[in-house]
C-alpha positions as CSV (number, residue, x, y, z in Angstrom):
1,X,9.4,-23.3,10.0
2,X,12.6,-21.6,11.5
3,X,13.7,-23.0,14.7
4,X,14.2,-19.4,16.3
5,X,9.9,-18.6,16.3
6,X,9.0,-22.0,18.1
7,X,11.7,-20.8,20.7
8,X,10.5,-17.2,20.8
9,X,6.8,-18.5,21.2
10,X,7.5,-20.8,24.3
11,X,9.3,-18.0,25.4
12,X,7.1,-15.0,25.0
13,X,4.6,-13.7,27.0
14,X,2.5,-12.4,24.3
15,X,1.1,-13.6,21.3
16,X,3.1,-14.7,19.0
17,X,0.9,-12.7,16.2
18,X,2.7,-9.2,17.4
19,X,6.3,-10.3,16.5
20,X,4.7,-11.1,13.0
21,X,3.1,-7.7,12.8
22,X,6.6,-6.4,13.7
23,X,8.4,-8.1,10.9
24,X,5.7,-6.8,8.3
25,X,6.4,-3.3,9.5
26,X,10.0,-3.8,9.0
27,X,9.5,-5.2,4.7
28,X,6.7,-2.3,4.7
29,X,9.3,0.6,5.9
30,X,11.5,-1.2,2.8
31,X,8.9,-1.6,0.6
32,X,8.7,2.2,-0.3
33,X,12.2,2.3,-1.7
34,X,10.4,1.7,-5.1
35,X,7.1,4.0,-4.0
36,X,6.7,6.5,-6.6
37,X,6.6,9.6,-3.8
38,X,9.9,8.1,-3.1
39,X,11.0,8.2,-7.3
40,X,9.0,11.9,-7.4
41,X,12.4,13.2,-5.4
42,X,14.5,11.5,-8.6
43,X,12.2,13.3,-11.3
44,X,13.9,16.4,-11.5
45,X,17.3,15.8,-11.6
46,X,17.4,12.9,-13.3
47,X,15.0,14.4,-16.1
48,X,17.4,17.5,-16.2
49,X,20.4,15.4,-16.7
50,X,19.1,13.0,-19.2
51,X,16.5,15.4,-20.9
52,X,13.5,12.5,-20.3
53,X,10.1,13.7,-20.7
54,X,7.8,13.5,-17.4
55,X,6.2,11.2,-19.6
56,X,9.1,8.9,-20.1
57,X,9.5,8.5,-16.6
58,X,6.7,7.5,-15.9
59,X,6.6,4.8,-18.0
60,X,8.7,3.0,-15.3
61,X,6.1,2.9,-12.8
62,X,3.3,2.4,-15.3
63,X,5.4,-1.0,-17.2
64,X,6.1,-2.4,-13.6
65,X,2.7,-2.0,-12.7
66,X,1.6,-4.0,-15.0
67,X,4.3,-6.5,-14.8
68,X,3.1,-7.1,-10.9
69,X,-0.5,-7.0,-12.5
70,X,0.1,-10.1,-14.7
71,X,2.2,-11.9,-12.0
72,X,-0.2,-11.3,-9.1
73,X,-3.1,-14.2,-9.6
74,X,0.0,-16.6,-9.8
75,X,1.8,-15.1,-6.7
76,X,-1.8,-15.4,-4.7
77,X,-2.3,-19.1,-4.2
78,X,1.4,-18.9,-3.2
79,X,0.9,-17.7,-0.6
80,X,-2.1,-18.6,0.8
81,X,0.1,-22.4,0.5
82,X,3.6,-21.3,1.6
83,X,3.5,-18.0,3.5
84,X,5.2,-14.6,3.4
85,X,8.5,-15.2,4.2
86,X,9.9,-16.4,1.4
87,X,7.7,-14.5,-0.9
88,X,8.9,-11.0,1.3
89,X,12.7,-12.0,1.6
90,X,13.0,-12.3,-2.4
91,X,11.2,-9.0,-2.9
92,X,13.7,-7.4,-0.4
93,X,16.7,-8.6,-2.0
94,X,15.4,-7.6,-5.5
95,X,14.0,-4.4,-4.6
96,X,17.6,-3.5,-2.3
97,X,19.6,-4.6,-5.3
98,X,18.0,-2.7,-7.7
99,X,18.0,0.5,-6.1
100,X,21.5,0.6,-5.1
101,X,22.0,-0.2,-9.0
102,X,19.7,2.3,-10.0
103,X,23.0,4.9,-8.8
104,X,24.9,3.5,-11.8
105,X,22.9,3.8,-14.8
106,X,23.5,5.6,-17.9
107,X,20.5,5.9,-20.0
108,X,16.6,4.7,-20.2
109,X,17.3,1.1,-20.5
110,X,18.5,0.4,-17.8
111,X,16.4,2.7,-15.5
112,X,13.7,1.2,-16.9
113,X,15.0,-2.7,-16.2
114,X,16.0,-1.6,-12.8
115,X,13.1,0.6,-11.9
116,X,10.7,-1.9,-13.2
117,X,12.0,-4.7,-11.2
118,X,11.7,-3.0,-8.0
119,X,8.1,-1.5,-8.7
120,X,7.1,-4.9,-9.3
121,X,7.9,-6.4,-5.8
122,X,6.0,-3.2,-4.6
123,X,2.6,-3.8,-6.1
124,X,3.0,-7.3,-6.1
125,X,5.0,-9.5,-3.8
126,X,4.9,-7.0,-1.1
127,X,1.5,-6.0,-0.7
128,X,0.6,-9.7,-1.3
129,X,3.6,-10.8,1.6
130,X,2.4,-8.3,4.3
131,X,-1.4,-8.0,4.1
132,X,-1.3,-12.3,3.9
133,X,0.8,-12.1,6.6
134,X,-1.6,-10.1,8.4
135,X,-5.0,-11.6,7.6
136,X,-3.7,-14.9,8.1
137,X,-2.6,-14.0,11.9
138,X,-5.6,-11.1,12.7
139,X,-9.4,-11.4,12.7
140,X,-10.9,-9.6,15.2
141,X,-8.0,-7.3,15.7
142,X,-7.5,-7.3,11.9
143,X,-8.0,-3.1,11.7
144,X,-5.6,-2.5,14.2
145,X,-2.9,-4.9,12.9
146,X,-3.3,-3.6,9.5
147,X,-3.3,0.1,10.5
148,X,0.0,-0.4,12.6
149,X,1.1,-1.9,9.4
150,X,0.3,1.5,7.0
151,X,1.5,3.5,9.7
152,X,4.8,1.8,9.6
153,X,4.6,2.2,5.6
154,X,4.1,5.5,5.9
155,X,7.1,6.4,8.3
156,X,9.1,4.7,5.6
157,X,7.0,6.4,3.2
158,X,7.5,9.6,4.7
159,X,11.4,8.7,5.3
160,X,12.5,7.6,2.5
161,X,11.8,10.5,-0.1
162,X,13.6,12.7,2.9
163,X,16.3,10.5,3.1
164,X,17.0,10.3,-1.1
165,X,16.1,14.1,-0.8
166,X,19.3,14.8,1.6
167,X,21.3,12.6,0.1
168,X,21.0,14.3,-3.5
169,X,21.9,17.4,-2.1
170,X,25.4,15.6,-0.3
171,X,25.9,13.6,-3.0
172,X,23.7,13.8,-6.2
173,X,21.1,11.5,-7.4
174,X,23.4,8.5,-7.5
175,X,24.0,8.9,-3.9
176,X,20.3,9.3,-3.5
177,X,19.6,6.2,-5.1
178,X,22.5,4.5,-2.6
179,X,20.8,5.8,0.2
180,X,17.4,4.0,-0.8
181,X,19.1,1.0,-1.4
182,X,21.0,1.0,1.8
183,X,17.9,1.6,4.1
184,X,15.8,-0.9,2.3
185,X,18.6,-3.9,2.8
186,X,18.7,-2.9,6.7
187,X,14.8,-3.0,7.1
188,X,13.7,-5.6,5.5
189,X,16.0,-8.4,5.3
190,X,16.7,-10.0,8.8
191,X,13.2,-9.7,9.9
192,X,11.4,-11.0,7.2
193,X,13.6,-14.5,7.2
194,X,14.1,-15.1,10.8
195,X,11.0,-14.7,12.8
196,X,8.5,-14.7,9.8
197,X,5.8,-17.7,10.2
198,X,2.7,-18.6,7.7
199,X,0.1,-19.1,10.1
200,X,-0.7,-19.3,14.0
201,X,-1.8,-23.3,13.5
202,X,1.6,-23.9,12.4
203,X,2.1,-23.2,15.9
204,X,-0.2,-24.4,17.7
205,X,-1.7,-21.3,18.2
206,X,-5.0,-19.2,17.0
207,X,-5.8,-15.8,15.2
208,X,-5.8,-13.0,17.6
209,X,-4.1,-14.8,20.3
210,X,-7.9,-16.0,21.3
211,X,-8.4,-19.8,22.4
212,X,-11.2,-21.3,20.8
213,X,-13.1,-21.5,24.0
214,X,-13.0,-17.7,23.9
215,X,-14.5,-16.9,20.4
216,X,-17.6,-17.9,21.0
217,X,-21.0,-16.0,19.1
218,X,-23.0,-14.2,22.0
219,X,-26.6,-15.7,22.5
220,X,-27.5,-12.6,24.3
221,X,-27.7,-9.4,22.1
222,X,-26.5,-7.7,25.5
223,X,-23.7,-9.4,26.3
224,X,-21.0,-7.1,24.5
225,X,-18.2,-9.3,26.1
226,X,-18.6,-11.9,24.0
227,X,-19.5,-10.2,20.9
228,X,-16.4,-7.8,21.1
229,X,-14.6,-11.8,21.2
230,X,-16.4,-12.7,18.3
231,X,-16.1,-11.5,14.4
232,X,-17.0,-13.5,11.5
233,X,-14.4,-15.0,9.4
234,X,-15.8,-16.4,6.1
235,X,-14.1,-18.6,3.4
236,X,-14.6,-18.0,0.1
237,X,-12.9,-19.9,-2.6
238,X,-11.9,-17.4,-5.4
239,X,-14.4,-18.9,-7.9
240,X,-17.0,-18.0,-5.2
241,X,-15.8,-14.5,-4.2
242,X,-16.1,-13.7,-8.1
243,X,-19.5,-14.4,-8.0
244,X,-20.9,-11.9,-5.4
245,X,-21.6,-8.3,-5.9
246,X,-19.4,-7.1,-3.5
247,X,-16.6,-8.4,-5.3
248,X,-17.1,-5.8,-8.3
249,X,-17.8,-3.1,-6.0
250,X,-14.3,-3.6,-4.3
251,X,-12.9,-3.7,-7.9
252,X,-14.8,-1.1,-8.8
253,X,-13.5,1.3,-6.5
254,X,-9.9,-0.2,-6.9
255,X,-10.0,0.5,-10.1
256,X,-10.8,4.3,-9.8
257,X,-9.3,5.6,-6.8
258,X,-5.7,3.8,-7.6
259,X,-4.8,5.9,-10.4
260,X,-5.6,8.7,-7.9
261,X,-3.1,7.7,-5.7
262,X,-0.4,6.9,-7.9
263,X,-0.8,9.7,-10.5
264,X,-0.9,12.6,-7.7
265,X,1.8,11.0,-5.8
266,X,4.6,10.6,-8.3
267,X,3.6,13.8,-10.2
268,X,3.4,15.8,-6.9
269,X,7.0,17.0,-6.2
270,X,7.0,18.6,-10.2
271,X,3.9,19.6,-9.5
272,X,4.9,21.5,-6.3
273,X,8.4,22.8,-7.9
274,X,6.2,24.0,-11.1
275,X,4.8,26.5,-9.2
276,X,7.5,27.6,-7.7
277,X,7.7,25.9,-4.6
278,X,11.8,24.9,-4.2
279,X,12.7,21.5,-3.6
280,X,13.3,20.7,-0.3
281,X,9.8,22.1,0.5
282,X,8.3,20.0,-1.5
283,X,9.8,17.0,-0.3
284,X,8.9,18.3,2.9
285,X,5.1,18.8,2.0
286,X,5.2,14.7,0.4
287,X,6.9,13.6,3.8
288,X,3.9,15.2,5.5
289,X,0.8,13.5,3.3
290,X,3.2,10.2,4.1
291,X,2.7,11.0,7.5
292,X,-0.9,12.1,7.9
293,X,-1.8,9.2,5.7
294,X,-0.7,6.7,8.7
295,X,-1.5,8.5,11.3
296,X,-5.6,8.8,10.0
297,X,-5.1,4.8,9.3
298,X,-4.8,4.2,12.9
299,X,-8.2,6.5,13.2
300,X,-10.2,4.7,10.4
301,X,-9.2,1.3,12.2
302,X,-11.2,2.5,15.3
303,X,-14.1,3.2,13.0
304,X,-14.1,0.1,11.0
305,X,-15.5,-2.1,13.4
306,X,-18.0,0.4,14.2
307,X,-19.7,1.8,11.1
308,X,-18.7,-0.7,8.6
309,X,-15.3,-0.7,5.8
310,X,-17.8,1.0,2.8
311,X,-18.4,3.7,4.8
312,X,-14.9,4.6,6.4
313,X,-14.0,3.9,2.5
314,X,-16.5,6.9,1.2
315,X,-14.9,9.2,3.9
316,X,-11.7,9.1,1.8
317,X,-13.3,9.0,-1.9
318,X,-14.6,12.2,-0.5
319,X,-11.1,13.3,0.9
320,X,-9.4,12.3,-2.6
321,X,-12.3,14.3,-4.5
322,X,-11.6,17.8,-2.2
323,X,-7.5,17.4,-2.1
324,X,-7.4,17.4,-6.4
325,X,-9.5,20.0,-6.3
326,X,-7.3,22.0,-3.7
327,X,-4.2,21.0,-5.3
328,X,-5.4,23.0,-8.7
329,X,-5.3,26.4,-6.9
330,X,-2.1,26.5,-4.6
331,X,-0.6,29.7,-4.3
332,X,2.1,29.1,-2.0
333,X,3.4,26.0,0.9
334,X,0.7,26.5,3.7
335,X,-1.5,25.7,1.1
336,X,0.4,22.6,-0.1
337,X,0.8,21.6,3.2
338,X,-3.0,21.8,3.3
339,X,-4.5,20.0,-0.1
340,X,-1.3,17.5,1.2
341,X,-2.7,16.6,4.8
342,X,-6.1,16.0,2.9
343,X,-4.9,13.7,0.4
344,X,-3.1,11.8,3.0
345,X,-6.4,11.5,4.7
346,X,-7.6,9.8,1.2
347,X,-4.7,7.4,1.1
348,X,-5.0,6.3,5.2
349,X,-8.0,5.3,4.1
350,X,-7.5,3.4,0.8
351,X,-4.4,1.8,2.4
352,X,-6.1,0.8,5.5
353,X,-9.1,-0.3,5.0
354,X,-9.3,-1.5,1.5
355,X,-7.1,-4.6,2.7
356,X,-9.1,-5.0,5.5
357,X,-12.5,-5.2,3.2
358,X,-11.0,-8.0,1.1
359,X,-10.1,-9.8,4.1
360,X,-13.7,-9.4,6.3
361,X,-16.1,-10.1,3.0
362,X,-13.9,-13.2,1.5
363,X,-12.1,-14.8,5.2
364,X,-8.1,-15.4,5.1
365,X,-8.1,-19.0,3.7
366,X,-8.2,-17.8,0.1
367,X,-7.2,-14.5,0.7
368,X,-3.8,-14.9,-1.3
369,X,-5.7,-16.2,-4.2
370,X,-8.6,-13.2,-3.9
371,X,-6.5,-10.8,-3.3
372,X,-4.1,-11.5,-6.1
373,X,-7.1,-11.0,-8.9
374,X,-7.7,-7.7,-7.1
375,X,-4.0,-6.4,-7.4
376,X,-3.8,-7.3,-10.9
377,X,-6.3,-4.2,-11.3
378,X,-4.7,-2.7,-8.2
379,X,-1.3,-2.3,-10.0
380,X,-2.9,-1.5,-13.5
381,X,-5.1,1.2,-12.2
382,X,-1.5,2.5,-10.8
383,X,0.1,1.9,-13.6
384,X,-2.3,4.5,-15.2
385,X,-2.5,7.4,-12.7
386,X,1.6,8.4,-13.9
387,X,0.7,8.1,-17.8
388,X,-2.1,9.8,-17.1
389,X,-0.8,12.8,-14.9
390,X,2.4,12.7,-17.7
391,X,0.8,12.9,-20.9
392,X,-1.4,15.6,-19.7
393,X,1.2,17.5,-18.0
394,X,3.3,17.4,-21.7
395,X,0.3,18.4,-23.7
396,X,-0.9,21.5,-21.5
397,X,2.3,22.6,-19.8
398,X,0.8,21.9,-16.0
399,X,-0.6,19.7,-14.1
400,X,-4.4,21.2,-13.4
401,X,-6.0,19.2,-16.1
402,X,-4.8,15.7,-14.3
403,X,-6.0,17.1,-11.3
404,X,-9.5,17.5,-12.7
405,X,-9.4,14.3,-14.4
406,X,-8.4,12.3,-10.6
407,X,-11.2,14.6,-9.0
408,X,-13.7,13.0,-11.5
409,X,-12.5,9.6,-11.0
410,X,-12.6,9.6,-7.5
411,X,-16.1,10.8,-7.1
412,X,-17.4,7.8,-9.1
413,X,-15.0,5.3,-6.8
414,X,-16.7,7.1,-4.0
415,X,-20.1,6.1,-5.1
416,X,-19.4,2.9,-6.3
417,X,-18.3,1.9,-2.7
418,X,-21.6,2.6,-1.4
419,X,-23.2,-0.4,-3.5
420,X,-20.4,-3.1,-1.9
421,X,-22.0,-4.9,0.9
422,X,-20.6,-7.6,2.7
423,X,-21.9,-11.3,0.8
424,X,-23.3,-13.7,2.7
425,X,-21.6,-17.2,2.2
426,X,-25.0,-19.1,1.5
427,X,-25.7,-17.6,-2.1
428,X,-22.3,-18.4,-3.6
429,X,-22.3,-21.9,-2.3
């Protein structure tokens, strides 16, 4: 462990736990240089000069999707043994150096090789960096943690495709792409390797900043001190978790509302500019679903605790469901902005709480290893939404069909949810 945490935690008078959350922020905020809303600002110009199809282009995202989806269950265990830090620093490195090469290229190849790389550390090493990083130092205050967490991902999220966008228009795409690459170096790097700890026993210390003494199951059903103190944290191996209907569930509705997110995100800017919408608007409209999306996360934490993660998770199925829809008939940018602030409703919720589901049914001991098996359909249900959204954009000319087609898909997710209740550790045992 780095000497300059055991100083800071002697030091500080707070727990330790925040100064982790902080450094999570910090890799998520440069995490989402290789977000596809952040690659939807490249899709025009760099289609236009290279005469790419959408479909191309998509590729990318799809084929490093899939590379983080066969690397994940290996990463897992990782870090469940090890920690974020190392896991996070790498991905920042990779993902920093790959952008700012990304300015150079000449041809599919190497956008591909580049592109690839960096989506990669975003569906795998990241996500599995910051949300282990946050389970592993949040229980009770698990929801709040992880929505400060998406919120921070989405004022990068909402940054970065504003930053590239301003930077094309200075400088051209390559300049764009040196932008990313700049921003993601600064965020993530220093952070992530100096103040970045696996776990609050290494030390000394306990999830939540709570002594022992202090999380302790009320005997009363009245006393609400205690129980507030007090929320379950279960340990599921992997081979157990796999075993319990909820698991499925959660994969279940992984599996369907992912290529949602993806597919509309990526395909959103072309989308906009299609019809007729001119570009800085529509990076404009993508900043704003960025934004709304964190902003709601900090609103479904509040819930979670109260009325459970499946329902909070059915709130934005049904979100998803209504923006696709909305998105088929836009006229003009106050209804973008619109069928934009709902879909960002959609993702504050599949960002937020889906983590947060995985952590409460399974427990944070194995959550590296549980978590990895669910990313490997995470990143391949992403790694469809863009083929998807492309391939039906090149055979009909628009993008209303795809829109449809995510609509449908998210309405099953949204059901599916409903059947996922929390497993009780005695009948996988």
């Amino acid at each position: 462990m780095p000497f300059l945490p055991q100083l800071m935690a002697r030091k500080l008078p707070f727990f330790y736990g925040w100064v982790i959350l902080g450094c999570a922020c910090s890799a998520g905020v440069a995490r989402q240089g290789s977000s596809v809303a952040t690659l939807s600002i490249f899709v025009e110009p760099m289609t236009s000069e290279f005469g790419w199809t959408m479909t191309a282009m998509s590729g990318a995202v799809s084929l490093g999707g899939l590379l983080a989806a066969f690397a994940s269950p290996m990463l897992g265990p990782m870090v469940d043994r090890h920690g974020a830090r190392v896991m996070l620093g790498i991905a920042v490195i990779l993902t920093g150096a790959a952008t700012l090469m990304l300015s150079q290229i000449q041809g599919l190849v190497a956008f591909y090789l580049l592109f690839c790389l960096a989506r990669m550390n975003f569906a795998g090493p990241f996500d599995l960096g910051i949300f282990g990083a946050i389970n592993s130092w949040f229980v009770q205050r698990r929801p709040t943690a992880t929505a400060v967490v998406n919120l921070a991902m989405m004022i990068g999220l909402t940054a970065m495709p504003l930053i590239a966008q301003f930077a094309i228009l200075g400088h051209g795409w390559r300049g764009g792409w040196v932008a990313v690459g700049v921003v993601v170096l600064l965020f993530g790097l220093v952070p992530t390797l100096l103040f970045m700890v696996r776990r609050p026993e290494d030390m000394g210390l306990h999830p939540d900043g709570f002594s022992p003494a202090s999380e302790i199951k009320s005997t009363e059903p009245g006393d609400k001190k205690n129980e507030k103190r007090h929320f379950r944290d279960p340990s599921f191996t992997r081979a157990q978790a796999v075993r319990t209907p909820a698991f499925w569930m959660l994969l279940a509705y992984t599996a369907l509302a992912y290529p949602v997110q993806a597919g509309v995100s990526l395909h959103q800017a072309p989308h906009l500019i299609q019809i007729g919408i001119d570009p800085t608007t529509a990076a404009m409209i993508i900043a704003s679903f960025s934004l709304v999306s964190g902003i709601s996360g900090i609103l479904y934490a509040a819930w979670v605790r109260r009325i459970g993660v499946r329902w909070v998770l059915v709130v934005g199925g049904i979100c998803f469901v209504g923006s696709c829809i909305a998105m088929t008939g836009i006229t003009n940018a106050t209804e973008a902005y619109a069928a934009a602030a709902l879909f960002g409703v959609g993702i504050g919720g599949l960002l937020t709480v889906l983590p947060i589901a995985w952590a409460d049914f399974f427990g944070r001991q194995n959550f590296g290893a549980i978590r990895g098996i669910a990313l490997t359909v995470q990143v391949s249900a992403q790694a469809a939404g863009p083929v998807i959204s492309g391939v039906l954009r090149d055979l009909t000319g628009d993008y209303v069909l795809s829109l449809y087609v995510f609509a449908a898909l998210s309405l099953v997710g949204t059901i599916a949810i409903l059947f996922a209740h929390p497993p009780k550790e005695v009948n996988v045992s």
